[in-house]
N, C-alpha and C positions, 0 to 999 in steps of 0.2 A: 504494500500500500504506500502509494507516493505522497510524505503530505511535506508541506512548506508552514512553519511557523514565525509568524511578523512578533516577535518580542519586545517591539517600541514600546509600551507600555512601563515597564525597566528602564527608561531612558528619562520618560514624562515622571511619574512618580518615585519617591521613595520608599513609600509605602500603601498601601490602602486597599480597597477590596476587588479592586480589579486584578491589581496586581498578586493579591492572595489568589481570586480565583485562576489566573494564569499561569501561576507556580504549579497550580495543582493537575491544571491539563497537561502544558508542558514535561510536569517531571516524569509523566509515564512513557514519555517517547524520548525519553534523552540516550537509552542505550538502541533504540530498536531503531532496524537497516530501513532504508528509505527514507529516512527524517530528516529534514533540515530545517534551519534558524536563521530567520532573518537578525541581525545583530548590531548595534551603534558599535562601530572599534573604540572611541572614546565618550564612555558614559560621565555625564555631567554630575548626575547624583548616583549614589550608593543605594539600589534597591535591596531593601529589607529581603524580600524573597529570591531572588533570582539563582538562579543556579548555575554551574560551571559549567562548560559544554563545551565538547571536543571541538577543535577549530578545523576539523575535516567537516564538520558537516556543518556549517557556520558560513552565510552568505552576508557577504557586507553592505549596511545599508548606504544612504545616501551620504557625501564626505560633505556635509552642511551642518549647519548648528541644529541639534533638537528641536529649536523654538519654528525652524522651517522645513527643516526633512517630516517630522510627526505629519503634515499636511498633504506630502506627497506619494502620489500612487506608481504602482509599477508596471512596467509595460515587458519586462523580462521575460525572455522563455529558459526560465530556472531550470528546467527541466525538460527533453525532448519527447515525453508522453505525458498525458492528462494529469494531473495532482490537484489534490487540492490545497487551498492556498486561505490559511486562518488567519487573517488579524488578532493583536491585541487590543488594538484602537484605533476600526473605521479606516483603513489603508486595505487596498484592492489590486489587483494583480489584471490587468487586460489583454494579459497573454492568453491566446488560443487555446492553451495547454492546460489556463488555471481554472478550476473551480472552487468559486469565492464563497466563502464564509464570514459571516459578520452576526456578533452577539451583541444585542443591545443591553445594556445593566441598568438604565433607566432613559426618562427625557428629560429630566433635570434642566435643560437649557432652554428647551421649547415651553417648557411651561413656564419659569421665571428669567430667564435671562433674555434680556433686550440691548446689549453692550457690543461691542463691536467683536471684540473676542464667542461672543453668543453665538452672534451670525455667523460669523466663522465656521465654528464648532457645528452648525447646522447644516448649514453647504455642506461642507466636509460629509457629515452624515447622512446626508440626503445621498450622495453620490457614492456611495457605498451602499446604501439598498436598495438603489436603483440597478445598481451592477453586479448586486450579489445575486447567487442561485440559491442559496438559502439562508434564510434568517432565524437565527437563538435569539428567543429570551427569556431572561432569570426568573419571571414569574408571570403571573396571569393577569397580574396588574399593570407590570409591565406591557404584555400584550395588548390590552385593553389602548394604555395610551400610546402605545405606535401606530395601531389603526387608526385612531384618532387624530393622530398628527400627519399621516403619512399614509394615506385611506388604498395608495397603488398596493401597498404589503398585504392588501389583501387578494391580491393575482398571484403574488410568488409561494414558495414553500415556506412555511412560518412554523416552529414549534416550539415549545417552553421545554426546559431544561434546568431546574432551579438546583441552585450553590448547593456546597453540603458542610461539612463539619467532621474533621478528624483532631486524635492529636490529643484533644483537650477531655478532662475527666476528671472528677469531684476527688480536689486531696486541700486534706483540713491541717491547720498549723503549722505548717509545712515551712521554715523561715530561710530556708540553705539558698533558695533563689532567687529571695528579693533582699540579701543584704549588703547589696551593690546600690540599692533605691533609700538609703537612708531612710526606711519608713516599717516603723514596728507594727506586722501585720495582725499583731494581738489585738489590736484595739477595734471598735466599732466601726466602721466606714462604709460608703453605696462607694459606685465607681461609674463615670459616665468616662464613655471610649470613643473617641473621631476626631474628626473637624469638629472647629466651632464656631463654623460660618452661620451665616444668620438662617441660615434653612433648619440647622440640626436643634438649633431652638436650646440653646448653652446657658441661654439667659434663663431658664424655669430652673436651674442648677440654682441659682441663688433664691428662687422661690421656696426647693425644697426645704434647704437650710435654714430658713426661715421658720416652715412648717415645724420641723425640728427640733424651732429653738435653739439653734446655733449649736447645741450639742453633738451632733457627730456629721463629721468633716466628709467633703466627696475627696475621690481618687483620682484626678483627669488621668487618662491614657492619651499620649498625642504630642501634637507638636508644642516647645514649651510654649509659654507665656509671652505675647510682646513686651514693649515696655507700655503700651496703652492699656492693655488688660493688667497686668499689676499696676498700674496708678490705681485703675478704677477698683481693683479689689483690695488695696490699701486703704484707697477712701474710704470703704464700705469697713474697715477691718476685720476682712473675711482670710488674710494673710495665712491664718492658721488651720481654716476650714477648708481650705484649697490645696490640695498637694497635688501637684504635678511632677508623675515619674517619667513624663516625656516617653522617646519612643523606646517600647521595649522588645522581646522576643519572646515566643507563645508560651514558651516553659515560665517564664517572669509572670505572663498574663493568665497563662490555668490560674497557678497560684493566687495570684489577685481575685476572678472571678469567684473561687472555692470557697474563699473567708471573708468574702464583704458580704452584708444586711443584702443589698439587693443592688442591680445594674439598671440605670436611668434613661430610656433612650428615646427620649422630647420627639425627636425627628418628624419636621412639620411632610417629610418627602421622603421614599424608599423605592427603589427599582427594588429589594429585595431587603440586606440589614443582613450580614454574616456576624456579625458582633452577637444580635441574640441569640442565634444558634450558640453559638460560642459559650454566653455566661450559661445560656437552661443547661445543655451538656454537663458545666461545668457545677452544677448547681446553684448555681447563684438564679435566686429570684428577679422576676425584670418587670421592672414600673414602665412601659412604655407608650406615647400615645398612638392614636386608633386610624391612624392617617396611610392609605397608600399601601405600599404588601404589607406591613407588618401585622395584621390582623390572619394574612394567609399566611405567613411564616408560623405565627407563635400560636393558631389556631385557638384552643381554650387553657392555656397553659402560663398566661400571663395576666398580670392584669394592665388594664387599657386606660387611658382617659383621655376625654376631649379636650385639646389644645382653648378652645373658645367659650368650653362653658367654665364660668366661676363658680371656681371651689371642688371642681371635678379632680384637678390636682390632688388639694389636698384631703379630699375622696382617697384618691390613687394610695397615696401614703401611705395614711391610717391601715388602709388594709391590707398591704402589703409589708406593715412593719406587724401585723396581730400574729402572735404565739400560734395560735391555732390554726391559723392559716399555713404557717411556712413551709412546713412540711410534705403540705400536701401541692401545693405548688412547685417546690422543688422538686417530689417526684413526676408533675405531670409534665413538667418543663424536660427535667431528662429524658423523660419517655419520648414526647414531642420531639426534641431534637436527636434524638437516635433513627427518626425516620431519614433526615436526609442524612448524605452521606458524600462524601467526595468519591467514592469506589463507584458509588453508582451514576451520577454527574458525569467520570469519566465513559463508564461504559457507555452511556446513551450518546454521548459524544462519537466515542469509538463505531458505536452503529450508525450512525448519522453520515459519517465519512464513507464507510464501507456500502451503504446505500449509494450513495452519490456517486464515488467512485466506478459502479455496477450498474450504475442508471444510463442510461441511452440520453444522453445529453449533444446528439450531433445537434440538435436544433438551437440549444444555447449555443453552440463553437461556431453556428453558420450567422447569430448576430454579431459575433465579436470579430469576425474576418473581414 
C-alpha cells in the first residue's frame, strides 16, 4: 500500500491536538514499506509529538519559511503509481498519481474568525475539499458544520472517524513525575488544559475560584502566562490560585489528571476535545460546558453547563465537587472513554486507505489530467 504522509502540522505547532492526533496515525506506519513523509529539513518549533523517521523514506518539503510553504500545494509525482496522499493540514497533492485525503478537526475559522489570517485559512481549506477524494471528520458535529459551510461535501465521500485515547490510566499519589513542576500534588486542585484564547472560555477559571471561595487553586496545563495575564491575575490576587506547569509530557499529565477534584473545560467551541477523553480515562471528573461535540464525546458521563444561563456554572460545581457523586462519575467517565481508542481510529483509517486505494478511481485521474 502506497501512502505519502504531509507532517507540516510538526512544523505549524508545538503542540496540541492535531498534532497529538497525527502522532498517533503517523506512528503506525513509520516502520512499514511503502510509507513516506513529507518533512520541513528545518523545523522552526520543537513539536511535542513528532517522531524520528528514517530519512530514506522522508521527502523534503518546500525550502520556504513555514509561515509560506504551510499554504502550498503539490503538484509532484512522488511516486510512479497511485498512493494516497494524507495531509496534516489542508495541503493536497494534484499529481495524477495522488489520492487526497483531508481530515477536518473542526470550523473554528468559519464560524468566528473574520481576520485576514481567517480568510486565508478558509481559501486554503476550501481548496482542499474541493480537490480531495475523501473527507474525515473527528465527529458528527463536526460533520454537521462542514455541510453547512461547504454544502458541495455533500457530493464527495465524507465519513467520521472520531480521536481516541491511549496511554493514560487512573494512578493516585503518585509524586516521582511531577517533581520537576514544583507543585505538591497532595493538595486539593481542578486542572483546566489548552489554549486560553477567548473561545476556550479561560475566563469562567476565575469564576470557579470564586465559587470556591478562593480555596482550592486551578492547575493550567499550556503555554505559560504572558506578562498581560499575570498583571491581570496579580490584580485580582489570584497569584497563588493559578499555577501554571506550562507545557508538559503525558506521563506528567496522567498524573495531574489522576489526583485533581475535577478537569474544567468552559470551551465555548469543539471539533471534538481529546483532553476529556484524557482526564475521564484518567479519572478525573470533568465540569464541562454543553456546546459543540462535547456533549457527543462525554455522552452521560460528565457533567455539563450552559455557558449563558446564570448560575448554571455554579450548578456545574456544586455537583460535581458532592461526595456522593464522585465516584460514580469517575467510573462512568472511565467506562465512557474506554470506548474510543487510538487502535481503533487507526484501523478505520487503515480501511479507509485500503478502500481507496482498490477503488476504481480512473474517473477522479481523468479530472486531474
Amino acid at each position: 500500500m502506497n501512502l505519502i504522509f504531509d507532517n507540516i502540522v510538526f512544523g505549524i505547532q508545538q503542540t496540541g491536538g492535531i498534532s497529538r492526533f497525527w502522532s498517533k496515525i503517523v506512528n503506525n506506519y513509520l516502520k512499514k514499506d511503502n510509507t513516506y513523509f513529507i518533512k520541513k529539513k528545518f523545523a522552526v518549533k520543537k513539536n511535542l509529538y513528532e517522531q524520528n523517521i528514517d530519512n530514506r523514506k522522508v521527502f523534503e518539503d518546500f525550502l520556504l519559511p513555514i509561515s509560506l510553504s504551510r499554504y502550498l500545494n503539490f503538484s509532484n509525482d512522488f511516486l510512479k503509481e497511485k498512493y494516497i496522499f494524507h495531509s496534516s493540514y489542508f495541503r493536497i497533492n494534484k499529481s495524477k498519481f495522488a489520492i487526497n485525503i483531508t481530515t477536518v478537526h473542526d470550523l473554528m475559522y468559519e464560524k468566528f474568525r473574520t481576520d485576514i489570517k481567517g480568510s486565508l485559512h478558509i481559501y486554503q481549506k476550501k481548496i482542499s475539499l474541493l480537490s480531495s477524494d475523501a473527507i474525515v471528520c473527528v465527529s458528527e458535529s463536526t460533520l454537521i458544520d462542514l455541510f453547512y459551510y461547504y454544502p458541495f461535501c455533500k457530493d464527495k465521500y465524507v465519513t467520521v472517524i472520531p480521536n481516541g485515547v491511549d496511554g493514560f490510566s487512573r494512578i493516585i499519589n503518585n509524586n516521582d513525575t511531577v517533581q520537576n513542576l514544583n507543585f505538591d500534588i497532595h493538595i486539593n486542585y481542578f486542572m483546566f488544559v489548552g489554549q486560553r484564547t477567548w473561545l476556550k472560555r479561560f475566563d469562567l477559571v476565575f469564576e470557579v475560584i470564586k465559587i470556591l471561595e478562593k480555596k482550592i487553586p486551578c492547575v493550567v496545563v499550556g503555554n505559560l502566562f504572558t506578562k498581560e495575564e499575570l498583571k491581570y491575575i496579580n490584580k485580582l490576587s489570584y497569584d497563588k490560585l493559578l499555577i501554571n506547569v506550562g507545557i508538559i509530557d503525558d506521563e506528567q499529565l496522567n498524573i495531574l489528571y489522576s489526583n485533581a477534584l475535577f478537569c474544567f473545560y468552559p470551551s465555548d467551541y469543539e471539533g471534538f476535545g481529546i483532553p476529556l477523553l484524557e482526564a475521564m480515562i484518567s479519572g478525573c471528573p470533568v465540569l464541562a460546558s454543553n456546546r459543540s461535540s462535547i456533549p457527543e464525546v462525554v455522552g452521560d458521563a460528565a457533567i455539563l453547563f450552559d455557558i449563558d444561563i446564570k448560575n448554571n456554572l455554579a450548578e456545574g460545581v456544586f455537583k460535581i465537587m458532592s461526595k456522593p457523586n464522585r465516584n460514580s462519575i469517575i467510573n462512568a467517565g472511565i467506562n465512557r472513554a474506554s470506548l474510543f481508542s487510538w487502535s481503533n481510529t487507526i484501523d478505520q483509517y487503515n480501511n479507509l486507505y485500503t478502500y481507496l486505494l482498490g477503488k476504481n478511481i480512473w474517473d477522479l485521474w481523468q479530472i486531474k489530467l
